[in-house]
C-alpha positions in Angstrom: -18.2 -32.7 9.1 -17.3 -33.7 5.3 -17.8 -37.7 4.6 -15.9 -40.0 2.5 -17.1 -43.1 0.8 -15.7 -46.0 2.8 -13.9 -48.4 0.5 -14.2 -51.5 2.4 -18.0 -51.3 3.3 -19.2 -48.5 0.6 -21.2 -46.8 3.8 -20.4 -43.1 5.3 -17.1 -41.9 6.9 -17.5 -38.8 8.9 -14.2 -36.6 9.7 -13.1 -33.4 10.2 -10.1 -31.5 8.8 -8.5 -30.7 12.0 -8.0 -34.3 12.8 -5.4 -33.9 9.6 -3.1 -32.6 12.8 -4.4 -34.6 15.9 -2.3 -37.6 16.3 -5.2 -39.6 17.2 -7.3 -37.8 14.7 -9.1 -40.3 11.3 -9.2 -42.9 14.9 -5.9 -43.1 15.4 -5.4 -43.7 12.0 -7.7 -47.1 11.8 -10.2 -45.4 9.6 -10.1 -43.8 6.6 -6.9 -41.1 7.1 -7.6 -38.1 5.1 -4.7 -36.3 5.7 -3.4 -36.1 2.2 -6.6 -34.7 1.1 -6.4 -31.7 3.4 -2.5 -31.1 2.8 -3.7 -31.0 -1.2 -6.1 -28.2 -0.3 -3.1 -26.4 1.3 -1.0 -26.8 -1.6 -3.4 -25.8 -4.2 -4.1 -22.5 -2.2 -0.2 -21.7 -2.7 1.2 -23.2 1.0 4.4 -25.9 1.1 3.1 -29.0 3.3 4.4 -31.3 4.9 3.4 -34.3 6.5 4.7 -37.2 9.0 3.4 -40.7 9.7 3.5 -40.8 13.8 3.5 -44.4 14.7 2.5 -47.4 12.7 -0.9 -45.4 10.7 -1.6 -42.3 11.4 -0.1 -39.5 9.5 0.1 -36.0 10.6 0.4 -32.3 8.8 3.9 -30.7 10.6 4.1 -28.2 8.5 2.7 -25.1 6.4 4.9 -23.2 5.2 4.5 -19.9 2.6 6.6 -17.5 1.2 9.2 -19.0 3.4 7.4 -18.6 6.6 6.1 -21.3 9.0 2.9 -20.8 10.0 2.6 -23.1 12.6 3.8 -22.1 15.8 5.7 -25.1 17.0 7.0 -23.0 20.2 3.6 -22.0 21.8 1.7 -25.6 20.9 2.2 -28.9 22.0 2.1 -30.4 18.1 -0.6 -33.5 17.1 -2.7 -32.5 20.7 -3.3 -29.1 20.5 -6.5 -28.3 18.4 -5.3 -25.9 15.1 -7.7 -23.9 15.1 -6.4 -22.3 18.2 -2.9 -21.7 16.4 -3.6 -21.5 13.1 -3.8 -18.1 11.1 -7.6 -17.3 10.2 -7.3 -17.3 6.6 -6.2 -20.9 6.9 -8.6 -22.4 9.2 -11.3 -20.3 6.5 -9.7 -22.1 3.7 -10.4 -25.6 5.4 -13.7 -24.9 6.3 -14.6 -23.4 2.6 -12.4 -26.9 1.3 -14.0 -29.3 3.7 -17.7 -28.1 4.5 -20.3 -29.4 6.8 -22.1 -32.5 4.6 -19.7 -32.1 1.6 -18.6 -35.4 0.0 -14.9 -35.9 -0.6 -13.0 -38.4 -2.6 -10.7 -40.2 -0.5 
C-alpha cells in the first residue's frame, strides 16, 4: 500500500493502484481518488490512458493503449469489478507495483 498526505486532515491515506480501475475503488471515490496519479505513471512509461468519471466522484482507468493496441481486455472482464491484475499484461501490473510500492509516499 502507497499513502498520500490527506489534505483536509494532514494524516495518512492508504490506497492501492488497482483501485485506479475498481469503481468503488479510493471508497467509492469519497476519499482521496488517485486515479490520475496512476494513469501519469502509464503515460510516462510510453502507454495512451484514458480515464472516465463513473457516477458523481469516482473516476476510473478504461483504457491503456500502446502502439495502437488495447491492452485491456474489455471482452473477457467485467470492467471497474474485475481485479486488473487478473487481466492485465505482467509488465504492466510490474510497472505499478515498481511506481506505487508498499510504504512509498505519493503526492496527491
Amino acid at each position: 500500500m502507497s499513502f498520500t498526505i490527506c489534505t483536509c486532515c494532514g494524516g495518512d491515506y492508504f490506497w492501492i493502484w488497482e483501485d485506479a480501475f475498481n469503481k468503488f475503488g479510493f471508497d467509492d471515490g469519497e476519499a482521496i481518488v488517485m486515479t490520475p496519479a496512476v494513469a501519469a505513471a502509464l503515460t510516462r512509461a510510453g502507454f495512451i490512458v484514458e480515464r472516465h468519471v463513473w457516477g458523481l466522484h469516482n473516476e476510473v482507468i478504461v483504457s491503456i493503449r500502446k502502439d495502437g493496441v488495447e491492452l485491456i481486455p474489455h471482452q473477457r472482464i467485467q470492467h471497474g469489478y474485475d481485479d486488473p491484475r487478473d487481466y492485465l499484461p505482467g509488465d504492466i501490473v510490474a510497472l505499478l507495483d515498481a511506481a506505487f510500492p508498499h510504504g512509498a509516499r505519493i503526492e496527491a
